[in-house]
C-alpha positions in Angstrom: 107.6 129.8 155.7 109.7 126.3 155.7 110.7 124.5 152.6 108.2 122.0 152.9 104.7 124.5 153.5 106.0 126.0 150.6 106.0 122.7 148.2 102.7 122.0 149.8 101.7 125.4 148.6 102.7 125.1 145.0 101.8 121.8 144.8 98.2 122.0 146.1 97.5 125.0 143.2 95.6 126.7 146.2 97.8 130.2 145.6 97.9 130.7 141.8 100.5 134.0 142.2 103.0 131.1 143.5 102.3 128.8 141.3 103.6 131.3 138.9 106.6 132.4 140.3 107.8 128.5 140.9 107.0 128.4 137.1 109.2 130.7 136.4 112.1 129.4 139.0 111.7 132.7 141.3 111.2 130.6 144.0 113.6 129.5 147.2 114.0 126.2 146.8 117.3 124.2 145.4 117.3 122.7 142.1 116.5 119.0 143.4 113.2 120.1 144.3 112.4 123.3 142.0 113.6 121.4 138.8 110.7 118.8 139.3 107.8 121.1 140.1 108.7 123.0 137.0 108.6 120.0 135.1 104.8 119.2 136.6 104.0 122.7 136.2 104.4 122.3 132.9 101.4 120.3 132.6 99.6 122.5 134.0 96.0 123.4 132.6 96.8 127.3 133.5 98.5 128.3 130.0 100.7 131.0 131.7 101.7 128.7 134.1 102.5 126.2 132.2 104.2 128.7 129.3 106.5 130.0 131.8 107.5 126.4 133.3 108.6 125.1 129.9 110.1 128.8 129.2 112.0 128.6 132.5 113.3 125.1 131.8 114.1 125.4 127.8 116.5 128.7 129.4 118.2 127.2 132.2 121.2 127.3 133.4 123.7 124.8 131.8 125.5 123.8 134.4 122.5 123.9 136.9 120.4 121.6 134.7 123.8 118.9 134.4 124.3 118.4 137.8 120.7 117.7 139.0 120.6 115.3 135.8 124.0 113.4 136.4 122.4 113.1 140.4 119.0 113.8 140.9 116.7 113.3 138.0 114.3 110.4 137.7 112.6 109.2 134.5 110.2 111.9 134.3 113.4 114.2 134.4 115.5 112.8 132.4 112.4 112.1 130.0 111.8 116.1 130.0 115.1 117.2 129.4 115.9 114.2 127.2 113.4 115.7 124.8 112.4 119.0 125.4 116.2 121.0 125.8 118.3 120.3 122.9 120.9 122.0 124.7 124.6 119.7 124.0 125.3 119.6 127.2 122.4 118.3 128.8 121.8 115.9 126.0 125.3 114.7 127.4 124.0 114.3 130.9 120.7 112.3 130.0 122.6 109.9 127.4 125.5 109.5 130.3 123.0 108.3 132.7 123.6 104.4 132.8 119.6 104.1 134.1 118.7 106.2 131.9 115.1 105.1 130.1 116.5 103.1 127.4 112.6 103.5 125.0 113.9 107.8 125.7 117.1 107.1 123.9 115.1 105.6 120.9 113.4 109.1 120.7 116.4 111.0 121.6 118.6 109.2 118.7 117.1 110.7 115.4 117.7 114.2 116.6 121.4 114.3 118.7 123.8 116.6 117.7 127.1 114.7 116.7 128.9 115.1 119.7 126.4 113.3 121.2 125.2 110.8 118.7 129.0 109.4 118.9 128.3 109.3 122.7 125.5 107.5 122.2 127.0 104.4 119.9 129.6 104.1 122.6 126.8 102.8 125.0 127.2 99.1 124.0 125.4 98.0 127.3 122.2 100.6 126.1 122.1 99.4 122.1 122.6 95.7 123.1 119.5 95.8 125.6 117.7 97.8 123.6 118.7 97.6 119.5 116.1 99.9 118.1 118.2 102.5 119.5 120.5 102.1 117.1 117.8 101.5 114.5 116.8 105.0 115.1 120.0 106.6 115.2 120.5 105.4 111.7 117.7 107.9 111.1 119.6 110.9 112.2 120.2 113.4 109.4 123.6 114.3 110.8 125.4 111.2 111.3 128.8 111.6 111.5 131.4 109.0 109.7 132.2 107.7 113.1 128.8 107.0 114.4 128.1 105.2 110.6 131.0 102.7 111.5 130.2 102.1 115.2 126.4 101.2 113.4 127.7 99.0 110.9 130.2 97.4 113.4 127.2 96.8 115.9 125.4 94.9 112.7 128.0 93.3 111.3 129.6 91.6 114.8 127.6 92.5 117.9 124.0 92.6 117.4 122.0 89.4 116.6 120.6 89.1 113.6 117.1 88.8 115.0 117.2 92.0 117.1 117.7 94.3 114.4 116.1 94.0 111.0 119.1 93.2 108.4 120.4 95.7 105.5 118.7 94.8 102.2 121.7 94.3 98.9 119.8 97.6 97.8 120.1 99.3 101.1 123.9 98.0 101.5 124.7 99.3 97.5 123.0 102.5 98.4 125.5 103.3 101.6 128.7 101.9 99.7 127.0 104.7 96.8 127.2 107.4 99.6 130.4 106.8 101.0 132.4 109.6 100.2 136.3 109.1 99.6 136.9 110.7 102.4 134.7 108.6 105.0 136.6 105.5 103.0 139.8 106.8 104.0 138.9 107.0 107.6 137.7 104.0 107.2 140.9 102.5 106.1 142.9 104.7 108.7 141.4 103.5 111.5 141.5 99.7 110.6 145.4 100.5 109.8 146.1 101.4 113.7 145.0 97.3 113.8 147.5 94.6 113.8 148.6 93.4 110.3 148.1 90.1 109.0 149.6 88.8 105.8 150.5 90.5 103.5 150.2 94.6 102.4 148.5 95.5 99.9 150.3 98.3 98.2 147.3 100.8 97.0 145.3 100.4 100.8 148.4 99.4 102.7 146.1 97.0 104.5 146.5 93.5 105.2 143.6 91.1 104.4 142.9 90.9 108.2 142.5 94.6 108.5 140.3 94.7 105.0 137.8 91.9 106.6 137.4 94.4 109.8 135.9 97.1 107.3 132.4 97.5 107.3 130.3 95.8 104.7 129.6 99.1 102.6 133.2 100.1 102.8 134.3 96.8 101.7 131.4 97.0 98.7 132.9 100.0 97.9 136.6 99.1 97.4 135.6 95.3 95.8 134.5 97.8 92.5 137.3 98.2 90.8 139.8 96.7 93.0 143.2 95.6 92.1 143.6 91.3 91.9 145.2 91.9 95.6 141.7 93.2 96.7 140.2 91.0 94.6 141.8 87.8 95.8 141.1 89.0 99.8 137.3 90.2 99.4 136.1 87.7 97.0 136.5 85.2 100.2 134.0 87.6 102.2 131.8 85.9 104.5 129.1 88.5 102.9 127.9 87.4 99.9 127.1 91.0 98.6 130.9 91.6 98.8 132.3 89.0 97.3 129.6 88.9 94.3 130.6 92.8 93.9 134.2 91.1 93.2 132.5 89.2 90.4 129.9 91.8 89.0 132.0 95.0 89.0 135.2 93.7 87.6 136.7 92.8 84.2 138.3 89.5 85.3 140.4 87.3 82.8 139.6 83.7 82.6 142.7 82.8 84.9 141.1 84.5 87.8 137.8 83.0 87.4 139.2 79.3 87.2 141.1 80.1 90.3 137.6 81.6 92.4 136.2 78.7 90.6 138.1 76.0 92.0 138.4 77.5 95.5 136.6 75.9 98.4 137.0 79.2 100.6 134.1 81.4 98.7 130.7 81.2 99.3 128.6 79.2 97.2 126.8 82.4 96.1 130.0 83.2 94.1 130.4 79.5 92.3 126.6 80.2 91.2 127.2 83.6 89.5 129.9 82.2 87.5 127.6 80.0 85.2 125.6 82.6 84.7 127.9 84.9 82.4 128.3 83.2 78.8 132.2 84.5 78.3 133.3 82.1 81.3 131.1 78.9 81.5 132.0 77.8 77.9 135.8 78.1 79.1 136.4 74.6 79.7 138.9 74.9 82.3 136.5 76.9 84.3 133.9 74.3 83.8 136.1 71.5 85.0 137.0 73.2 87.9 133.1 73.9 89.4 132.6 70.3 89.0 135.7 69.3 90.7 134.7 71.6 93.6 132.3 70.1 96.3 131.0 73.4 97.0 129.2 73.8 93.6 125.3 73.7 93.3 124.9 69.6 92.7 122.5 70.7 90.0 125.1 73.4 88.0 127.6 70.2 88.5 125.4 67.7 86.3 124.9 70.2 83.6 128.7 70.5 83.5 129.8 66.5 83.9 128.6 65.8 80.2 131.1 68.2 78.6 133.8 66.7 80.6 136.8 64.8 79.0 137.3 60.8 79.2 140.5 61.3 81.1 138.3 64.1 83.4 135.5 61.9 83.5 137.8 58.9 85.3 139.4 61.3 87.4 136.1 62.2 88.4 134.7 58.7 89.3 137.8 58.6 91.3 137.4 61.9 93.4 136.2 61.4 96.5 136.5 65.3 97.6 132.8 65.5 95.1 129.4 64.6 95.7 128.1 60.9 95.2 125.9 62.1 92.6 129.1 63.6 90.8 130.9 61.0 91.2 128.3 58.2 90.4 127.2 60.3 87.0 131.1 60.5 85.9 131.4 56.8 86.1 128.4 56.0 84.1 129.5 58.6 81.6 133.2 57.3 81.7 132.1 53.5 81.0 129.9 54.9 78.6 132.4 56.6 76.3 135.8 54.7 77.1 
């Protein structure tokens, strides 16, 4: 009997018996073309048949099942094996495919072994075409430290912001919370191996440069309790939640609030949590210095202008750097009072 009246056979269903044994792989055909009657046969209404495809297939060789995924497996295949043989190995071979079904690695992500799940987040070309892959990874109970920083790095610098549903300040607190000391410190080790900018700090023995590469809930997690080195780098954080952990988490003295105060390189979240804390708005200095900067909330500005000196008050008039309203409100204030 050729090759070909004996896929007709098992195909057509006309002899049950060989149905069976193509079920079970006892058949003389190569893997190419066994592998995917198996997989049909496994839909099979004929329970025994079908019990013994997905038997046959769930026990197959290793190495058998890699090589007719890295060169002969379709969708359907890959689909099968993709979902139905959490063997390593062949979780390998269906993630390595570059045509592999991108919607299958969305279903595939929430249950890889680590090995693999790191594989998978090194498939930029996959996660950028497809994003809820990496929404669903983020659902895998075993993710590794690596895989967590290839997901926050993906968020943070190489997914847009409308492809992937952003981290709430809860959500972001919640990783910085489970961020062991350990995961930190790998963390920290691998942004080392980067170039240095600046200057070292001497507890992290990372430059400013290498801190901002961080991901956002290793960066939360250092900005509590951080020494004013750390303090001075991460409360200039393009993320607000990071630079307001600066301010929240911190006992700063009045010195280093005039100076974040004054500074035109935070973001204006920052200038509008400092007139919220009783201890530092009353400081006059500190007062002064949010009006003088042109990055404070116009409206926290003309609350401020009223407790302002004379002498401040003509400086003011004089500033160009503030807004016209500022500057308009200090001169009436000025004639007013001179």
């Amino acid at each position: 009997m050729t090759q070909e009246n004996l896929l007709d056979q098992i195909l057509s269903g006309s002899n049950r018996n060989l149905q069976v044994l193509a079920a079970s792989g006892l058949v003389p055909l190569p893997p190419e073309q066994l592998i995917p009657i198996q997989i049909a046969l496994v839909a099979s209404p004929d329970a025994e048949v079908m019990d013994k495809a997905m038997q046959a297939l769930q026990g197959i060789d290793t190495n058998v099942a890699t090589t007719f995924l890295e060169s002969h497996a379709g969708g359907n295949e890959l689909t099968f094996f993709g979902l139905n043989v959490p063997n390593p190995k062949i979780q390998e071979a269906v993630v390595r495919r570059t045509d592999v079904p991108r919607a299958l690695l969305v279903e595939m992500a929430p249950k890889l072994v680590p090995e693999v799940q790191e594989m998978l987040v090194l498939r930029q070309d996959a996660i950028l075409e497809e994003p809820k892959i990496l929404v669903a990874l983020e659902q895998n109970p075993a993710l590794t430290s690596y895989t967590k920083r290839r997901i926050w790095e993906f968020r943070e610098h190489l997914l847009p912001r409308d492809k992937v549903p952003p981290k709430s300040a809860d959500e972001i607190q919640a990783e910085a919370d489970a961020l062991s000391e350990v995961e930190l410190e790998e963390a920290i080790a691998e942004v080392r191996e980067k170039p240095a900018e600046g200057a070292v700090d001497e507890d992290t023995g990372l430059s400013a440069g290498q801190i901002r590469l961080l991901p956002v809930p290793a960066r939360v997690k250092l900005a509590r309790s951080a020494d004013r080195q750390i303090r001075a780098i991460l409360i200039r954080d393009a993320n607000s939640l990071v630079a307001l952990t600066v301010m929240t988490t911190n006992n700063l003295p009045d010195s280093e609030v005039e100076m974040i105060a004054s500074s035109r390189n935070v973001v204006p979240e920052v200038l509008a949590e400092i007139p919220k804390r009783r201890e530092w708005i009353r400081k006059y200095s500190i007062a002064k210095a949010l009006v003088k900067n042109p990055r404070t909330n116009l409206a926290v500005s003309m609350k401020l202008i009223p407790r302002m000196s004379v002498r401040d008050l003509r400086e003011l008039a004089r500033d160009k750097n503030v807004p016209d309203g500022v500057r308009s409100t200090a001169m009436r204030m000025y004639q007013a009072r001179r």
